[in-house]
TORDREN-540776 format. One record per residue (C-alpha): residue in three letters; y, z, x. Coordinates in steps of 0.001 Angstrom, whole numbers, plus 524288, in hexadecimal, padded with zeros to 5 digits. Each point is the difference from the previous one (the first is absolute). Layout:
BEGIN
ALAYZX ...
END
This chain:
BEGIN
UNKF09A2840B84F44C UNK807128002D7F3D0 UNK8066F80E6F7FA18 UNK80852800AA7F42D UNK807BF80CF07FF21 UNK807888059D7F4A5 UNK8002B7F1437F775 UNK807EF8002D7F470 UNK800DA7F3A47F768 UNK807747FFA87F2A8 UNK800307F50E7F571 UNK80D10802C97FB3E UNK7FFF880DB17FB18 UNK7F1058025F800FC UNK7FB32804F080C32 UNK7F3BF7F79880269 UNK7FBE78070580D84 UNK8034080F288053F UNK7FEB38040D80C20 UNK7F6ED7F8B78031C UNK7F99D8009F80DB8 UNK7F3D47F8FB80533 UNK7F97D7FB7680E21 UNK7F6367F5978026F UNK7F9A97FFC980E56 UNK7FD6A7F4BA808C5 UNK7F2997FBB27FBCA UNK7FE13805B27F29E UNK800FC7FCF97F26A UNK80600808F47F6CD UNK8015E7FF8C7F2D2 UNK8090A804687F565 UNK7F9AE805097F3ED UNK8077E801337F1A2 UNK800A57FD857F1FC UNK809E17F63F7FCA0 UNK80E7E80201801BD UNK7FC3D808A980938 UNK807DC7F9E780A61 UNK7F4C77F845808A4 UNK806157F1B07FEC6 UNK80D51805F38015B UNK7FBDB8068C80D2B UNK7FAD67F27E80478 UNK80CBE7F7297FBD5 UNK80882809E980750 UNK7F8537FFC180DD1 UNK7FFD07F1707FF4A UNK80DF37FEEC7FC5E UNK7FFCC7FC227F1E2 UNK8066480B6D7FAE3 UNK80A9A80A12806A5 UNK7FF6280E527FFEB UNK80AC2808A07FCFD UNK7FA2980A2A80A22 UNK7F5EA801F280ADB UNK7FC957F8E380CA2 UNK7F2FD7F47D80163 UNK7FDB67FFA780F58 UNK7F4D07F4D68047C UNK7FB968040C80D78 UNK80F188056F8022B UNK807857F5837FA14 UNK80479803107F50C UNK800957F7167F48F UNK8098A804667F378 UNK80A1A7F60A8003A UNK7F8E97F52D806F7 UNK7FDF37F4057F77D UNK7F0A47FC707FA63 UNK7FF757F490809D1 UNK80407807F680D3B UNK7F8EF80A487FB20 UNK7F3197F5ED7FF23 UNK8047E7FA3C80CF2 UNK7FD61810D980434 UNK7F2B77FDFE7FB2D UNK7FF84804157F4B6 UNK7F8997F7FB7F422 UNK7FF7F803457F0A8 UNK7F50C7FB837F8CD UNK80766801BC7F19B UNK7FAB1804D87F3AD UNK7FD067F3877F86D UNK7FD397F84580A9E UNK80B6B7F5DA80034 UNK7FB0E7F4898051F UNK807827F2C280180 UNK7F79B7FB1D7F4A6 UNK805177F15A801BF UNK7FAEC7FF9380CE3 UNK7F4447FD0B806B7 UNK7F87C80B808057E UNK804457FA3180DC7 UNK80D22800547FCF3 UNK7FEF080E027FC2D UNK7FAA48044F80C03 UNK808637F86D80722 UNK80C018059F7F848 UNK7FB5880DF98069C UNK8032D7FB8C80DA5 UNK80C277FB277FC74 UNK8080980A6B809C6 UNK7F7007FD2F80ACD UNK802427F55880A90 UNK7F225803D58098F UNK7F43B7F9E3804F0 UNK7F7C4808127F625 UNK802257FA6B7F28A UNK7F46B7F7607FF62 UNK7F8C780A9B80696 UNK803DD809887F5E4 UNK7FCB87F4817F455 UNK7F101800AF8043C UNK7FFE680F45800C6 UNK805017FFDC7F066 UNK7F46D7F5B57FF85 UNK7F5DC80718805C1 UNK8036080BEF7F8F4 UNK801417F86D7F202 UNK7F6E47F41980145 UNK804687FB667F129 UNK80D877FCC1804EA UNK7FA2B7F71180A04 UNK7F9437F9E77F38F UNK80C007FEFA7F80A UNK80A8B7FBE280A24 UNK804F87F3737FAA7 UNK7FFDC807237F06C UNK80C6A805A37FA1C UNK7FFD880C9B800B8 UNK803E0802757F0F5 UNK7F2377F9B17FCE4 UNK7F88A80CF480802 UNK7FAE4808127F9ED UNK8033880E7E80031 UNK7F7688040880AD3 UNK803A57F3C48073E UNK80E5A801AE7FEDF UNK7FDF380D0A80406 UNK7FA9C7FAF780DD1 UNK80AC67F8D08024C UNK80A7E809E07FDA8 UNK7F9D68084F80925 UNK7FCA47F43980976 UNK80F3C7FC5B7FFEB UNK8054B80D56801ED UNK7F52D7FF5F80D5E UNK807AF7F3D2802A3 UNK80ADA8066280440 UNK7F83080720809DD UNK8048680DB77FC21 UNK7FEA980CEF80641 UNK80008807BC7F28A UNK7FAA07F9FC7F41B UNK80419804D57F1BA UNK7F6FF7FE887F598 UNK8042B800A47F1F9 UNK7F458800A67F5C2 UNK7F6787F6FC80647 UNK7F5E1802827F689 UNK807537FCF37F457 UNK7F9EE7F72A7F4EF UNK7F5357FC38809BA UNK7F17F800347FB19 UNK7F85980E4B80590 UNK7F86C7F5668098D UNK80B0D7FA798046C UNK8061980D8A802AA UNK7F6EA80417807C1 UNK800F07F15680A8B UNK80FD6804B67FE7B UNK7FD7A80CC4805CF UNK7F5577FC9380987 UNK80A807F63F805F3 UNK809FA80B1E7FEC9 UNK7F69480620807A2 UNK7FC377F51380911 UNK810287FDA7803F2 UNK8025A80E8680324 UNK7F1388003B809CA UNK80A2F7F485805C9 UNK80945807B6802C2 UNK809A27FFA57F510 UNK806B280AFD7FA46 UNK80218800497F11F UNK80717807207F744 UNK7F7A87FECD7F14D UNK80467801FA7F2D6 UNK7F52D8004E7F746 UNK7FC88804D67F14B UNK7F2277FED380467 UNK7FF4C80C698061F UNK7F2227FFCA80301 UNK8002A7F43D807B9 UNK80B628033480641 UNK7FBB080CF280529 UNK7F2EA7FA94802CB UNK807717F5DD80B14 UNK8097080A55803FD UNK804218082580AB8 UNK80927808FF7F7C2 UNK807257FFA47F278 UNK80B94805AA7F910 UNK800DE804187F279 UNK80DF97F9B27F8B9 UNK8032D808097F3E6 UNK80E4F7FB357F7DE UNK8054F7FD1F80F04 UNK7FC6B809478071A UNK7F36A803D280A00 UNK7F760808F47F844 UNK7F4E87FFD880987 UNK7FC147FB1880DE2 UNK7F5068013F807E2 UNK7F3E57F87B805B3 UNK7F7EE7F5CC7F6F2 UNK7F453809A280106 UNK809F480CA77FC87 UNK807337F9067F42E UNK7F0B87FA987FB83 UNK7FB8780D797FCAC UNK80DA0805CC7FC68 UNK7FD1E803517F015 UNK80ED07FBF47FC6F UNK7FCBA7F15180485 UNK7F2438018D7FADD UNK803EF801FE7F39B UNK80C377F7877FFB6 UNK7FB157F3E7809CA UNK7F24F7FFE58002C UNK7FC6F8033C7F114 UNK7F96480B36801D3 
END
């Protein structure tokens, strides 16, 4: 569905990506593994738009998408889940989820509202409340529940476990889980690399910008580089 080939970013004179190259099927979830400043976020900002490369190509299903604009590129199907959540915090949890769909014009908004309900029952709880009173967990929900808003073929995932509580890591990641049995495809970021490799399909391994290591969850799992480095053993 999605391949990156050869992705060069630079913030000003550093060179925050290298070469990078990467490929997420229909139907899986992959995850990209790395310390920080390794490059992970940058990778996500520059499929979904946010940032520009200076070389390499970013095709979705043979379109390709370097040079298209954040919104057409979420009217593609693509959604971003960002590190940090970034929530409308002045509005209601409604109006958040509602903000999602704000490129679509269908039948199957409302249809689309209950799914995010059934698949985050607290929302449903908290619709009428302002979403800056949440609490982490909760705003958590709802950044992922907007981003499904837009009905997305490819959903980018940016540090979903991040300041969260371990139990509420683990509801995070069974959802995670939960979306992709749906038939969603997601691209994850995560610092949790146990988690993440414990929901996923395949990984790679983002060292100072570039791909270090790639292979299947199970391969990178036992690989003694990520042990040691990931998995603090």
């Amino acid at each position: 569905m999605l391949k990156v080939e050869s992705l060069d970013v630079a913030y000003g004179e550093i060179r925050a990506l290298k070469g990078v190259g990467l490929e997420v099927g229909r139907g899986e979830i992959v995850t990209i593994l790395g310390n920080n400043g390794a490059g992970k976020t940058t990778t996500l900002k520059t499929i979904s738009g946010l940032l520009h490369p200076t070389a390499g190509t970013i095709m979705l299903e043979a379109e390709p998408l370097v040079g298209v604009p954040p919104h057409a590129i979420v009217s593609r199907g693509v959604a971003h889940v960002p590190e940090g959540r970034r929530i409308f915090n002045r509005l209601t949890v409604r109006e958040n989820l509602t903000m999602g769909a704000y490129l679509r014009s269908d039948a199957g908004i409302a249809a689309d509202l209950e799914r995010v309900f059934e698949l985050f029952p607290r929302l449903a709880e908290r619709i009428t409340q302002v979403a800056g009173t949440l609490s982490g967990g909760e705003q958590q929900m709802l950044a992922i529940g907007r981003a499904l808003m837009a009905n997305p073929r490819l959903l980018l995932l940016d540090e979903p476990s991040m300041g969260l509580a371990p139990v509420l890591v683990e509801q995070i990641f069974d959802t995670i889980r939960d979306i992709n049995h749906q038939g969603m495809t997601i691209l994850l970021v995560e610092q949790n690399a146990a988690m993440a490799l414990s929901i996923a399909h395949r990984g790679y391994v983002l060292e100072t910008g570039s791909i270090a290591l790639a292979g299947t969850a199970a391969e990178l799992a036992d690989n003694p580089e990520v042990r040691r480095a990931y998995l603090g053993e």
